[in-house]
C-alpha positions in Angstrom: 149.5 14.0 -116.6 146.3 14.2 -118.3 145.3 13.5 -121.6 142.1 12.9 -123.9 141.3 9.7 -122.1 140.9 12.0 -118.7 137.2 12.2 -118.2 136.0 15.9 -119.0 134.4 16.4 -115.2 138.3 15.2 -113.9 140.3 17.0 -116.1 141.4 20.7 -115.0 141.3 23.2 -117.7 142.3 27.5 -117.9 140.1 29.6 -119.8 140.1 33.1 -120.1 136.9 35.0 -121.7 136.0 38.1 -122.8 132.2 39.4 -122.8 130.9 41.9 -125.0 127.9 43.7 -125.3 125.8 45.1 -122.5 127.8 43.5 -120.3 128.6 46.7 -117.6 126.1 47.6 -114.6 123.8 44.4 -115.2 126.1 42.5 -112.3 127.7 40.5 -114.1 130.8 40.8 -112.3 128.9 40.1 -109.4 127.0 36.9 -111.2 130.0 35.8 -112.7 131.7 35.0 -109.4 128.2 33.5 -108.2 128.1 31.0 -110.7 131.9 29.9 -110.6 131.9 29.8 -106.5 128.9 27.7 -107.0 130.5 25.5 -109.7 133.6 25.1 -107.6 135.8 27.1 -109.9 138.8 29.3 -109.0 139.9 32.3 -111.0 138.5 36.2 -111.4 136.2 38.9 -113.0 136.7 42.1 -113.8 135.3 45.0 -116.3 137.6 46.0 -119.0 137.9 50.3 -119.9 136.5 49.1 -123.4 133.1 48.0 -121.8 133.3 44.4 -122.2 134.1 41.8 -119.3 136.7 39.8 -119.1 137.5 36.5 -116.7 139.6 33.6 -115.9 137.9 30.3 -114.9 140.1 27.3 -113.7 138.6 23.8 -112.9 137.5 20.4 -114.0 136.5 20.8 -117.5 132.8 20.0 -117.1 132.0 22.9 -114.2 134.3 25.6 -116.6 132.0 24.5 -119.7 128.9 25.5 -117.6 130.1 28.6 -116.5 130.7 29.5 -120.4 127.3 28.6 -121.6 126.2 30.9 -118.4 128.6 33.9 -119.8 126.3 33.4 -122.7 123.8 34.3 -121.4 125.2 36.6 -118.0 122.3 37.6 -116.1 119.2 39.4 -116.6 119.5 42.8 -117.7 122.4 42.0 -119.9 122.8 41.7 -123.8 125.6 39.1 -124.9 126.6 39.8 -127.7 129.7 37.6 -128.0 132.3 35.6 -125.9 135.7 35.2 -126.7 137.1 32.4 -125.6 140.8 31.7 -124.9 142.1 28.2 -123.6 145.5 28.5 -121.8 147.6 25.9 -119.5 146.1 25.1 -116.8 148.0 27.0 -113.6 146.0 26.3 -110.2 147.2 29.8 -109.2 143.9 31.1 -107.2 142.3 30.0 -104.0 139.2 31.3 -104.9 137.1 33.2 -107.3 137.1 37.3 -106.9 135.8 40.2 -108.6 139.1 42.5 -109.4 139.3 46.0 -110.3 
């Protein structure tokens, strides 16, 4: 069991985010799953009907905490305007990280 005493790069955290702004056809469904594949994360990306993007990162709490300050950001061409951010138990449901539709 973990607890604050875990280290933040061993502890494994859930976080679900949603994107707003202009946040659709700038890849950053594409990015998003770049970034977490490279940060070792597990989880999805997908576009929401509402225009903002929404995803699930799982992994040690260090990597997920990059791959926020990335959605931030998202890549070039896109306008962040905010990120909701939404911690949830940590379920080590996904082999890998995927864009869904």
């Amino acid at each position: 069991m973990e607890d604050e005493r875990t280290p933040l790069s061993k502890r494994l955290v859930r976080v679900r985010v949603r994107i707003s702004g202009i946040v659709q056809g700038v890849f950053f469904r594409a990015s998003t799953r770049h970034i977490a594949l490279e940060l070792g994360l597990k989880g999805w990306v997908r576009n929401l009907p509402d225009g903002k993007v929404e995803a699930v990162f799982e992994g040690e709490e260090e990597r997920v905490l990059k791959a926020l300050e990335w959605c931030r950001r998202g890549p070039p061409g896109a306008k962040v305007e905010r990120v909701e951010e939404f911690y949830e138990p940590y379920k080590g449901e996904f082999e890998t990280f995927r864009v869904i539709w």
